[in-house]
C-alpha positions in Angstrom: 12.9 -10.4 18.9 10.0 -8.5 19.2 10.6 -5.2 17.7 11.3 -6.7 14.4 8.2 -8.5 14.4 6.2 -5.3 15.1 8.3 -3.6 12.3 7.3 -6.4 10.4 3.3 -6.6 11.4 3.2 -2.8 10.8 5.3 -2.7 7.3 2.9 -5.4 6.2 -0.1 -3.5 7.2 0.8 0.0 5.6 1.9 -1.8 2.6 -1.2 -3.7 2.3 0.6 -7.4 1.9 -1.4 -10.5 2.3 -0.5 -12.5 5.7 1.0 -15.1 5.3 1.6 -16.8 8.4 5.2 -16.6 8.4 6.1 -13.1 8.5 7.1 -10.9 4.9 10.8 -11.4 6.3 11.6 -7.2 5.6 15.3 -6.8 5.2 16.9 -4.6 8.0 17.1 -1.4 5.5 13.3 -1.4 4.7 12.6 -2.4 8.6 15.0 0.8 9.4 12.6 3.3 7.6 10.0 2.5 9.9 10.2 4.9 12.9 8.9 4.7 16.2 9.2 7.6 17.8 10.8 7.4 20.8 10.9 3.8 20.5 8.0 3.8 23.2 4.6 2.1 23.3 1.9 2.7 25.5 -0.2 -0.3 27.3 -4.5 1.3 27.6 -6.7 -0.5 29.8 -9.9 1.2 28.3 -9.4 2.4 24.5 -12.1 5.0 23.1 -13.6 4.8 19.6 -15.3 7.9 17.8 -17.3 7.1 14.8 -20.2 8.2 12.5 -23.1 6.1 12.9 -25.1 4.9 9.6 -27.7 7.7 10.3 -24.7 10.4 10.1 -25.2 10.9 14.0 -21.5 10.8 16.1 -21.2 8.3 18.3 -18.8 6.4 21.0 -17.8 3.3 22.1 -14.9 2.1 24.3 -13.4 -1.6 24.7 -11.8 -3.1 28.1 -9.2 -5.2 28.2 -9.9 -6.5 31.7 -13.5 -7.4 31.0 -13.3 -8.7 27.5 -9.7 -9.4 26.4 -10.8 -11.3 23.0 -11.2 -8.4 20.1 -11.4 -8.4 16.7 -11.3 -5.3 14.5 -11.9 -4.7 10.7 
């Protein structure tokens, strides 16, 4: 059960649909074209972030799951 509602999470995203709360219900032929390669997913403890900061300098930041498990990202 959870694979299709990760097809469905990710189909929703890349197509930009508003989130409804009860899923966009894909049928199996559009859920088919998404691919995950190798069907495998990978669990990070520590994830990384490279960005620009808003005086055009590079910076880096990186988020732990074991020390704070509550993020939000925009």
């Amino acid at each position: 059960d959870f694979y299709p509602k990760l097809q469905e999470h990710i189909l929703g995203c890349l197509l930009h649909l508003t989130w409804s709360g009860d899923g966009n219900e894909f049928s199996n032929k559009e859920r088919s074209k998404l691919v995950i390669l190798n069907n495998q997913m990978f669990h990070y403890k520590v994830m990384h972030i490279n960005y620009t900061t808003y005086d055009v300098h590079c910076g880096q930041d990186s988020i732990n799951s074991r020390n704070h498990a509550d993020i939000m990202v925009l």
